[in-house]
N, C-alpha and C positions, 0 to 999 in steps of 0.2 A: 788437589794434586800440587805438590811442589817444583818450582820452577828448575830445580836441580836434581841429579843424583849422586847417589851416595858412590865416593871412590875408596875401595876397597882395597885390593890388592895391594899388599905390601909393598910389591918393587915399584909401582908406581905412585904408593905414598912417599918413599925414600927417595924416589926421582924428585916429585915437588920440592921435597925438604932440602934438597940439595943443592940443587938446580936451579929453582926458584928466584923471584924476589924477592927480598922478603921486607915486612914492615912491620915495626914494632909498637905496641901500643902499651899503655897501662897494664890492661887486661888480658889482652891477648895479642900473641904473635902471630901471623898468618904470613904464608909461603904460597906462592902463583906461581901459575904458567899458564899460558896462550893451551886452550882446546881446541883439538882438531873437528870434532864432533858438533853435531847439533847443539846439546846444553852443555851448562856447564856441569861440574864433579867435586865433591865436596866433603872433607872429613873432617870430625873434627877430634881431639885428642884432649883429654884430661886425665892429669898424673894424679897419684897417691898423695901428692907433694898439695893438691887442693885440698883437701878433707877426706872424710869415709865413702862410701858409695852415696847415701844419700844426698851428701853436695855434691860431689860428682855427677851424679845425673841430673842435678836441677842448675848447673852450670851449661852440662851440653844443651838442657831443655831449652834453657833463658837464649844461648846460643840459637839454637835452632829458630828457636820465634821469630828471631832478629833477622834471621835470613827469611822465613817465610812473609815478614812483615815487607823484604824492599823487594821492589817489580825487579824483573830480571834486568840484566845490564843487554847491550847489542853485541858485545862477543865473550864468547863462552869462556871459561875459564875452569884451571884444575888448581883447587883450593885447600890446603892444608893450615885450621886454625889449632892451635896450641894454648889453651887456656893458661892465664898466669892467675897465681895464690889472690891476688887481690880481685880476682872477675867472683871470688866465692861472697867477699862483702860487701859491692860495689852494688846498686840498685841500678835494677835492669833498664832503667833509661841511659845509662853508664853505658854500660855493657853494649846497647844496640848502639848507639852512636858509634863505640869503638868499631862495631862489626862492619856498620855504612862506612866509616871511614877508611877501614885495611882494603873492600871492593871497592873501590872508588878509586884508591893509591895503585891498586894491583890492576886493575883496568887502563889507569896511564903507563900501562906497559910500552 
């Protein structure tokens, strides 16, 4: 079972994106906010602008590890990652380190 759930809804994807904090990395941008809730909520988003669908999904795949791979943090958070063109050639040691680093930055909220 995964320490997170998936945040869905649009208008409160557009809230994160907006609202948020945001921090920048090689691979990927990611946008926060403080969760009212239990766990935290978490989307993540890759364009056309990566490759075809099969990198595309093995970007959000590699992604998602990365999150399953680190323990939960002690407050919750509402998570919008944003893959950037280089997270498609970047080796996924790359990749996870960027992903620890943006909940880590987004956690010194």
């Amino acid at each position: 079972m995964r320490w997170y759930d998936s945040l869905r809804r649009q208008a409160e994807i557009a809230f994160v994106r907006h609202r948020g904090r945001q921090v920048g990395l090689p691979t990927l941008v990611a946008f926060g906010v403080e969760e009212r809730g239990r766990r935290s909520r978490i989307t993540i988003s890759v364009s056309t602008s990566i490759g075809g669908a099969v990198v595309r999904n093995l970007v959000r795949r590699r992604i998602r590890g990365a999150l399953d791979a680190k323990p939960p943090g002690a407050r919750p958070l509402r998570v919008l990652f944003v893959a950037r063109p280089p997270a498609a050639s970047e080796p996924y040691a790359r990749l996870a380190a960027d992903v620890e680093t943006a909940l880590d930055r987004l956690r010194g909220l």
